[in-house]
C-alpha positions as CSV (number, residue, x, y, z in Angstrom):
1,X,-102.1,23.1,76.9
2,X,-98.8,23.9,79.2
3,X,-96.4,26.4,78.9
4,X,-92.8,26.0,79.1
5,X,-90.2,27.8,80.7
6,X,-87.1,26.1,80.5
7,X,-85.0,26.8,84.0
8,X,-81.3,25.8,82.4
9,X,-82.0,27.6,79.0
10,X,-81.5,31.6,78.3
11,X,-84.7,33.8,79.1
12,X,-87.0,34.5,75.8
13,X,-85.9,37.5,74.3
14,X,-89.8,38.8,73.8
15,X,-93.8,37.7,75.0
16,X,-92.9,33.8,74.6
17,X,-92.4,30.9,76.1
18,X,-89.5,28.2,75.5
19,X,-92.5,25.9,74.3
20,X,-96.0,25.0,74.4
21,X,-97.2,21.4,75.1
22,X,-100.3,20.7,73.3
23,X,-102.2,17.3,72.2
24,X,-99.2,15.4,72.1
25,X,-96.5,17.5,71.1
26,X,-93.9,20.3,72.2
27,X,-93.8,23.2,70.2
28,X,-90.4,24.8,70.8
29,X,-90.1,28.3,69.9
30,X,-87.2,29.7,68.2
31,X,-84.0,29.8,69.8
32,X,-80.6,31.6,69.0
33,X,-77.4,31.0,70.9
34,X,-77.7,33.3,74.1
35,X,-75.8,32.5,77.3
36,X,-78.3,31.4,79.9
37,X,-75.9,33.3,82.3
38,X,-75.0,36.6,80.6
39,X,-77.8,36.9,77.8
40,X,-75.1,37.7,75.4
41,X,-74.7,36.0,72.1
42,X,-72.6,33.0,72.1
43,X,-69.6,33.2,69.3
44,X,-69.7,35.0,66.0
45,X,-68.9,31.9,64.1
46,X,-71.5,29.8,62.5
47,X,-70.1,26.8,64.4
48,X,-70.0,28.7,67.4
49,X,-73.5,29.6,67.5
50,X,-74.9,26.5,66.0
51,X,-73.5,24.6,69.4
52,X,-74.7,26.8,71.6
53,X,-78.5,26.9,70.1
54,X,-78.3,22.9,70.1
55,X,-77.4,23.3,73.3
56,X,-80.1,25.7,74.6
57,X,-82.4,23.6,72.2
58,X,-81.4,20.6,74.4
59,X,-82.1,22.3,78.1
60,X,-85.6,23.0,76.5
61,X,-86.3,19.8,75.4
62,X,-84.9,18.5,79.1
63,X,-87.7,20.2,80.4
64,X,-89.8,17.5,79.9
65,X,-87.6,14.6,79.9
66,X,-87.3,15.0,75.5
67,X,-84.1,15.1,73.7
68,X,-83.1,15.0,69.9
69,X,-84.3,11.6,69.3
70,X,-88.0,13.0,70.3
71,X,-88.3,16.0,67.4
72,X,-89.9,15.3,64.4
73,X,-89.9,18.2,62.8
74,X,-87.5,21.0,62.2
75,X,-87.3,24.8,60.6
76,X,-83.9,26.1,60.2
77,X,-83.5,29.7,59.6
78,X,-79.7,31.3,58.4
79,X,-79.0,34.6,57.8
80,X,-76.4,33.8,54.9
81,X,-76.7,29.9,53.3
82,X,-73.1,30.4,52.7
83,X,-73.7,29.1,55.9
84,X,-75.3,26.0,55.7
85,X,-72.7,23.5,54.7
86,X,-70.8,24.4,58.1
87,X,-74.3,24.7,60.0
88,X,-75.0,21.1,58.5
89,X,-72.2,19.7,59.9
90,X,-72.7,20.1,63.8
91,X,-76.9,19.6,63.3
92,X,-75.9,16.0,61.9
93,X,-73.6,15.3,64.8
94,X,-76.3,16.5,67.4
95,X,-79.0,14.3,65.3
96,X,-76.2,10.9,64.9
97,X,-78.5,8.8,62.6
98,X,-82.4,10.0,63.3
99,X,-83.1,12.4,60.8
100,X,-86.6,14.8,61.7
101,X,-88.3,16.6,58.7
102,X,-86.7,19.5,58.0
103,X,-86.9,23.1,56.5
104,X,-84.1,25.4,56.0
105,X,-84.6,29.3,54.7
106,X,-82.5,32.4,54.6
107,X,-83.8,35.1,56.6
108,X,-82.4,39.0,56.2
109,X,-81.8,39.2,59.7
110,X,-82.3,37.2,63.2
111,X,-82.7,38.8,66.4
112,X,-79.8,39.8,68.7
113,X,-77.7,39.9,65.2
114,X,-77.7,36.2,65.5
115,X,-76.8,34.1,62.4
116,X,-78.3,31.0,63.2
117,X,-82.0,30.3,64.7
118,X,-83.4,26.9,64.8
119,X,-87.3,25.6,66.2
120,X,-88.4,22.5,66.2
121,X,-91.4,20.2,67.4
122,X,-91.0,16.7,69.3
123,X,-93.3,13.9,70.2
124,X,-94.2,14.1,73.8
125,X,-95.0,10.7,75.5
126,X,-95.8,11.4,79.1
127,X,-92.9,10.4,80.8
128,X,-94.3,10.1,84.2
């Protein structure tokens, strides 16, 4: 088992790591759209936020030489599926055509007061 700290993506916001490599697969935690530079929440717009945690997602992922096409499995969490037609939108533009299992819930509230949270698990094939 390793634990990941991503260098390029924002500092967890609580006793985590970025990820957790284990028997094959990278367990990314939850992640929100901070700024890696400023720890502030990117954008108050759904599509704002939703680029920014694909692209914190992405420097996570890059950690270990993964990217989209690696994740198998995803959990979406919104704070208002008002949401979610908007959300959907950018997620299928990061994905283009492969298409990872996927849950999507409403939540009463994210941390930072975000609106959008995503986590998601790849298939690691040691890259070395």
């Amino acid at each position: 088992m390793e634990t990941i700290f991503a260098k390029d993506a924002p500092t967890a916001v609580g006793p985590f790591s970025h990820a957790m490599l284990s028997n094959g697969f990278f367990y990314c935690s939850g992640t929100i759209g901070l700024n890696a530079k400023n720890m502030q929440l990117e954008g108050k717009s759904i599509e704002e936020q939703t680029s920014k945690v694909f692209e914190n997602v992405k420097s996570v992922l890059a950690s270990k030489e993964l990217t989209l096409a690696d994740v198998v499995k995803v959990n979406v969490y919104l704070t208002d599926m008002a949401n979610y037609s908007k959300m959907n939108i950018i997620y299928e533009a990061q994905f283009g055509t492969h298409k990872p299992a996927r849950t999507t819930v409403a939540v009463a509230g994210l941390p930072l007061g975000a609106i959008f949270e995503i986590e998601c698990i790849a298939e690691y094939k040691n890259k070395s």
